[in-house]
C-alpha positions in Angstrom: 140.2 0.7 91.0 141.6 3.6 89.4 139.2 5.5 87.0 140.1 7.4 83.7 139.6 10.5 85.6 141.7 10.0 88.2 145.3 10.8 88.4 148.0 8.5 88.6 150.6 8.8 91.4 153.9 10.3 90.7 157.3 8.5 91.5 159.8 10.9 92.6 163.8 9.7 93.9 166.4 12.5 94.9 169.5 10.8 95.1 170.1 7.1 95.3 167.2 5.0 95.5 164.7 1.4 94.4 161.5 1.8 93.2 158.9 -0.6 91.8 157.0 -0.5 88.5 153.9 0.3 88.1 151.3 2.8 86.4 152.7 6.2 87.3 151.6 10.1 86.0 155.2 12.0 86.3 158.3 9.8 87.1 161.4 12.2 88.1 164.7 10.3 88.9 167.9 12.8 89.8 170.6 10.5 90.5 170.8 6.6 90.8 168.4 4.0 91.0 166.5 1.0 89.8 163.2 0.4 88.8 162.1 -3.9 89.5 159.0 -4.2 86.8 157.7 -2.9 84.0 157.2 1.0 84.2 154.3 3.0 82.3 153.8 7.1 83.3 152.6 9.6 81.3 155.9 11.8 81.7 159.3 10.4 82.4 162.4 11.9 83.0 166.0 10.8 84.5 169.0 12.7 85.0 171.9 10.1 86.5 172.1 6.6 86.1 169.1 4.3 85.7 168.5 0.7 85.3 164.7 -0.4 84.8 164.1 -4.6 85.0 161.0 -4.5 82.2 159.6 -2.0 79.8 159.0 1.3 80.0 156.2 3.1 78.0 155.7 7.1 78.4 153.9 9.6 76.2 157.2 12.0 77.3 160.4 10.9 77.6 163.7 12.4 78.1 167.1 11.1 79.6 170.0 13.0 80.3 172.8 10.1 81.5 173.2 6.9 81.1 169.8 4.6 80.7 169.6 0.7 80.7 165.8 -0.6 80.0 166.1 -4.5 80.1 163.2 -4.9 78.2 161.5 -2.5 74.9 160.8 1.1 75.0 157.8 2.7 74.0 155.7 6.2 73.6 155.0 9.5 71.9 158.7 11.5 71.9 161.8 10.4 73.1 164.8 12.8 74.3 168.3 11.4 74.9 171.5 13.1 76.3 173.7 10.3 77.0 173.8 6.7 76.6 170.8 4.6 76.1 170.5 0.4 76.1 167.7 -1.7 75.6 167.4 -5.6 75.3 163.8 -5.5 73.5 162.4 -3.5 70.7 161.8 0.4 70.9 158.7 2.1 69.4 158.3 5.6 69.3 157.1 8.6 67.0 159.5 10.8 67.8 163.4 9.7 68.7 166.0 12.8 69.2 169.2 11.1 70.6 172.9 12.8 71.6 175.3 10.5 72.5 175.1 6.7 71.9 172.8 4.0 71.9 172.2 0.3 71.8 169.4 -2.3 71.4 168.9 -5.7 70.9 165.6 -5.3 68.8 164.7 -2.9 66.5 163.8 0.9 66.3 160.8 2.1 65.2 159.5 5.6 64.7 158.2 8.1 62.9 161.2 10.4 62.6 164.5 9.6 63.8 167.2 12.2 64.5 170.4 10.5 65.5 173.6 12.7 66.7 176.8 10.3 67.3 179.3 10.7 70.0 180.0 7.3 70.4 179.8 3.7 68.8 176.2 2.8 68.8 174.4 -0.5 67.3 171.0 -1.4 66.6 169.6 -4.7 64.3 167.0 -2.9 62.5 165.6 0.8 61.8 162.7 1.8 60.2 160.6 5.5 60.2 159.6 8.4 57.6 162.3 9.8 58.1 165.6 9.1 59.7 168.4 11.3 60.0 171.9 10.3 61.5 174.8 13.1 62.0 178.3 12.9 64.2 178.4 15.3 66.8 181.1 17.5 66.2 180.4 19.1 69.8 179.8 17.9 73.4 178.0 19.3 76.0 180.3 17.4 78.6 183.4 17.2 76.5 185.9 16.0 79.7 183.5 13.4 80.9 182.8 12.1 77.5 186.9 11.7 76.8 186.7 9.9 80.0 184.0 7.2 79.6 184.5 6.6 76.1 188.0 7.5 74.6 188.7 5.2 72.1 184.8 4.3 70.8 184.6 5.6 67.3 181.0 7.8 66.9 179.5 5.0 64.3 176.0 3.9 63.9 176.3 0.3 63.4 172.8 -1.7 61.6 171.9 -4.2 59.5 168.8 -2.1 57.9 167.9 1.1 57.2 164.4 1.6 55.7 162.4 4.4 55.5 160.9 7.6 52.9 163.4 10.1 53.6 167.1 9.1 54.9 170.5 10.8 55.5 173.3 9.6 56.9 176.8 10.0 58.2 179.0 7.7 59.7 176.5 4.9 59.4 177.7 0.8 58.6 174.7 -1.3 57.5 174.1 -4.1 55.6 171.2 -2.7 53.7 169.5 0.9 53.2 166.5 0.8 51.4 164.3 4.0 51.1 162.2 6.3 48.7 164.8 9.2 49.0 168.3 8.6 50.4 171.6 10.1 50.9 174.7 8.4 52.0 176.7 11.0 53.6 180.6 10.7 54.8 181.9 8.3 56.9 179.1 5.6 55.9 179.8 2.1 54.7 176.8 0.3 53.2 176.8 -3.3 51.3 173.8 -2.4 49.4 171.7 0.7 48.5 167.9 0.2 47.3 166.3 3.4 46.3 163.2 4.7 44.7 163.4 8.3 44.0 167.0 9.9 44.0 170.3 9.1 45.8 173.0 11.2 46.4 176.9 9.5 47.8 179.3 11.7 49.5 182.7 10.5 47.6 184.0 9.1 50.8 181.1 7.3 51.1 181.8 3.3 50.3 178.7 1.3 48.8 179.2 -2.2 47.5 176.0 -2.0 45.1 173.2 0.3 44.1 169.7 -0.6 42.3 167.1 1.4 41.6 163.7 0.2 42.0 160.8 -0.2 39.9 
């Protein structure tokens, strides 16, 4: 049995490969592969394409391609350049995404920065403070146009809740928070705010209240 002090083994694949979960310190994947289990390290990262079959949990996490967890995702800080899909919940305290992203559950973290290239969909978010912007700019401008031509960048929810929130671009049910802007592009049914709100004029919102 493995003490505290001891360090975890790292899982390294190169190019196109299987692993197994497990309790790992460093996971690097460069290319393609899949993961049977639930996966747990203390730093993960994945450049290619990855497909894990149960949760993964990492203090450090950052993706650059195209991620499908079929399971929740958990840890410290999350990094994503690409696409990103998950059939569980996802708890982090840090989420900085680029690209687009989907999950069956809901997202929860701390602060949420959130740049749109393509359609993305979530059931719930909550955090501080969530921020959602278009991304105007891609890194990998012909592959993009390739993979996703037609998708619209849109954040699609059915609730936003949390202290500080700005959006763009955003469709959701409900946005409810203690500070909140409603930015172009957004399309909310109703706005629930404590503080102040401030509407872009583009902006379409069914109904606004102001709470006690």
């Amino acid at each position: 049995m493995m003490t505290e002090t001891q360090k975890w083994p790292d899982l390294k694949i190169n190019g196109v490969g299987k692993a197994t979960g497990g309790r790992y310190g460093d996971v690097l994947i460069d290319g393609v592969c899949r993961v049977a289990g639930d996966l747990q390290a203390d730093r993960f990262k994945a450049n290619g394409k990855l497909k894990v079959y149960g949760h993964l949990q990492a203090h450090e996490m950052r993706v650059d391609g195209i991620v499908h967890i079929e399971g929740g995702i958990g840890g410290e800080h999350f990094v994503m350049n690409g696409m990103f899909k998950a059939t569980g919940d996802c708890e982090l305290e840090r989420l900085e995404a680029v690209g687009g992203f989907s999950t069956d559950g809901m997202l929860n973290a701390g602060r949420v920065n959130i740049w749109l290239q393509t359609q993305s969909k979530v059931k719930e978010i909550g955090g501080e403070s969530i921020r959602v912007r278009r991304q105007t700019t891609f890194r990998n401008s012909k592959l993009w146009r390739w993979m996703m031509p037609k998708l619209v960048p849109e954040l699609q929810t059915e609730l936003i809740e949390g202290d500080d929130i700005d959006l763009e671009n955003t469709v959701a049910d409900v946005v409810r928070g203690n500070r909140v802007t409603i930015g172009p592009g957004c399309t909310i049914g109703r706005v629930e705010y404590r503080t102040e709100l401030k509407t872009h004029k583009t902006a379409k919102i069914e109904k606004e209240e102001k709470l006690g």
